[in-house]
Structure formats: C-alpha cells, structure tokens
N, C-alpha and C positions, 0 to 999 in steps of 0.2 A: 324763577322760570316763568311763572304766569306772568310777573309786570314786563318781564321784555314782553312777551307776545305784544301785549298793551302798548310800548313802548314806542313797536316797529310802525302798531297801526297811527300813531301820535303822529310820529314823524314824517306819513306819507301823508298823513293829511285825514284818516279816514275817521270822521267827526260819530260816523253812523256804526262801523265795526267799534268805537272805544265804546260808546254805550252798549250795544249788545257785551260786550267783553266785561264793564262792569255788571250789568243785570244779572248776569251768568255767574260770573266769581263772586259777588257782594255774599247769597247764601253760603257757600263753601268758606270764609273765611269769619264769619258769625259762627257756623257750624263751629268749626275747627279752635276757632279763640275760646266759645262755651265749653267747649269738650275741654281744652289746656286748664281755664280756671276751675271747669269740675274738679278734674284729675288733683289742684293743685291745693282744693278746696279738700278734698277727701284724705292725700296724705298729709296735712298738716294736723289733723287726729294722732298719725304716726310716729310716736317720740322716743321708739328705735330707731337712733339715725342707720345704723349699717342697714336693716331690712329696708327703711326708706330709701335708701339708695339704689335697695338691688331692685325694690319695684320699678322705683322710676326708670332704672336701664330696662330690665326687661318689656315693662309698658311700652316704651319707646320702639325697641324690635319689635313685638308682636304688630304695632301701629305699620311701621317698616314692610315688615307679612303681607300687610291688610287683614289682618286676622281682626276680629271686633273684640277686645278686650274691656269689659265693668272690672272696675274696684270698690268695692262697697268697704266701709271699716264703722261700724256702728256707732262705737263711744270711742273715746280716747284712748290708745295704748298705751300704758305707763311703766307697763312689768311685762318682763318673761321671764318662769324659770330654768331656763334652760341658755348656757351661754351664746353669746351672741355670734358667734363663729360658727357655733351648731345650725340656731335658728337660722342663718342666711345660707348655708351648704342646704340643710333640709328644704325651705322655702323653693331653694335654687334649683333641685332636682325636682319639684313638684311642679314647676313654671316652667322647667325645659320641657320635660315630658308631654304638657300640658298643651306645649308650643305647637311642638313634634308632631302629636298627634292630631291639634285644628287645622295646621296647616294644611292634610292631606286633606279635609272635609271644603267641600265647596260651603263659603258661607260661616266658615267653623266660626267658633265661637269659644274665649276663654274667661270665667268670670272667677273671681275673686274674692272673698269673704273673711272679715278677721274681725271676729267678736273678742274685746276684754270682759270676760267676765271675773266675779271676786275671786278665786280661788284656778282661774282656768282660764288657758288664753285660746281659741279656737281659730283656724285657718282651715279652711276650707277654697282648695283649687277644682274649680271645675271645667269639662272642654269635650265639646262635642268628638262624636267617636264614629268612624265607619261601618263599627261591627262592633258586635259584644265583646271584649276582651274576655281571655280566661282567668280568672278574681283568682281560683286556687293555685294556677302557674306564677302569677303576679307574685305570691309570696314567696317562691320559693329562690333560695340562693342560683344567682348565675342565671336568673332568669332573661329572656331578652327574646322581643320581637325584633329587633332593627338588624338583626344579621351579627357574625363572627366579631369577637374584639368590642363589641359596645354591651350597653342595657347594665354597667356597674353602679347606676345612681340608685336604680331600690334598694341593692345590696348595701349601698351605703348610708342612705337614708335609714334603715333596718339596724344597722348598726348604732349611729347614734342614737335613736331611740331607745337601744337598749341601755344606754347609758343613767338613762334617765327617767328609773321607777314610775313616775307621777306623768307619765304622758304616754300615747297612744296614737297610731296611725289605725286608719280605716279607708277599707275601700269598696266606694258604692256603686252601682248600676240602675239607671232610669231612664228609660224612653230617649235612648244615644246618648247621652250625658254620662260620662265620666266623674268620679266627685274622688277626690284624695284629703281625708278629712285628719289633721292633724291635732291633738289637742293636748296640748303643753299644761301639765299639772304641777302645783307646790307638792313636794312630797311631804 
C-alpha cells in the first residue's frame, strides 16, 4: 500500500513528494523489520513448536489490533510438563482474554513472559485493564464479564490445571495491569 502511494507520485513525475515519501517511510520500515527480527529473535528460544506457533498467530492479531504486544522468553524452552494440547488451549485462553481486555484500553498493552526454570516452566500473560476486575468472581465456575453464552475459557483453563498436580494458575493486580501467572510443575 505504501509503494503504490510512492509509485503514483514516480510516475507523475513528482521527484520532491518521492523524497519526502521516503524520509517519512524509511523509519517505519526500520522500525517494523527490527520489531519482525526481535519477535523472530526471541521465539527461536521456543522449542515447543505447537506453543510457537500459537504465539506467532496470536502476536500477529494483537499487531492487527494495534495493541503493543512484548514477548520476553529468558532461556530456552526445552520441557513442559504438561501435554502439549493442554499448554496451547491454556496459553490460548490467557492471550484471548488478554487480547479482549487491551483492546478496550486506549494505548493497552499485552506483555508476555515465559521463564524455563529446572524443575518449573513459568508463563506469565499480562495486559492493561480499565478497571480492577473482581480476583474472587474471576475463580469462580460460569464466571463471565463479556455477557450471556461467553466467559467458558477460565472454566476451562481451571479444569486442565486440575489435571495436573504440579502446576498452578494465579492471578495478580497492579497499578491496571492484569498478570495470569501460570506455572507448569514436574510432579
């Protein structure tokens, strides 16, 4: 879309609008390539290919938003215990939600965190909030702000955790920041 603009002004001759036209894009497409090799820099730590995959889609939509989405992953992923069908449905409801929620914030913001540690893999989703949520409705079954017929991803999220002795969901409040802190244990 941008090189036609450039494209129209080539062809009519306008030697003075193509420079202003590159001046103006040149930062935005620096920006944007840095941001793509970060992004590509950081999931290649990653080596759940399923969960890599659902970040990159998701990252991608939130970008789509304009929502500002960080992926931080500290060290290398190598293990999870918990199967991989679980980790990507779990993951999946912590990044919708996450979505859901920045999108209605002017400015939102969703960041991302996924520590391996020995014994413990840590995910942590975070995403600015308009209002406090209520922490103790949050756990409770059928819970739902979004209205009639939605809001079944904590119940389900809630559920595969319980599958799985050695791991834990939390959830934090801080100065509008939302955090859904997930921490997948060996049992």
């Amino acid at each position: 879309n941008m090189r036609t603009g450039g494209g129209l002004q080539a062809r009519e001759g306008d030697q003075e609008g193509i420079r202003d036209f590159l001046r103006s894009t040149a930062g935005y497409f620096d920006y944007k390539l840095g941001s793509e090799i970060k992004v590509k820099s950081v999931l290649d730590k990653l080596w759940l290919y399923p969960l890599r995959s659902l970040l990159t889609i998701k990252l991608a939509a939130r970008r789509e938003q304009g929502i500002d989405t960080e992926l931080e992953i500290l060290l290398p992923v190598t293990r999870c215990a918990m199967k991989e069908e679980d980790l990507v449905r779990c993951v999946g409801i912590l990044l919708d939600n996450a979505g859901e929620e920045a999108v209605e914030v002017n400015g939102g913001k969703v960041q991302i965190l996924i520590l391996q540690e020995e014994r413990e893999l840590l995910i942590a989703v975070s995403n600015s909030c308009l209002s406090k949520p209520d922490l103790a409705a949050m756990q409770r079954p059928r819970h739902t702000s979004k209205g009639v017929g939605r809001g079944t991803g904590l119940a389900s999220y809630r559920r595969i955790l319980e599958g799985y002795p050695g791991s834990v969901g939390r959830t934090l409040w801080a100065d509008g920041i939302l955090t859904q802190e997930l921490r997948i244990g060996e049992e």
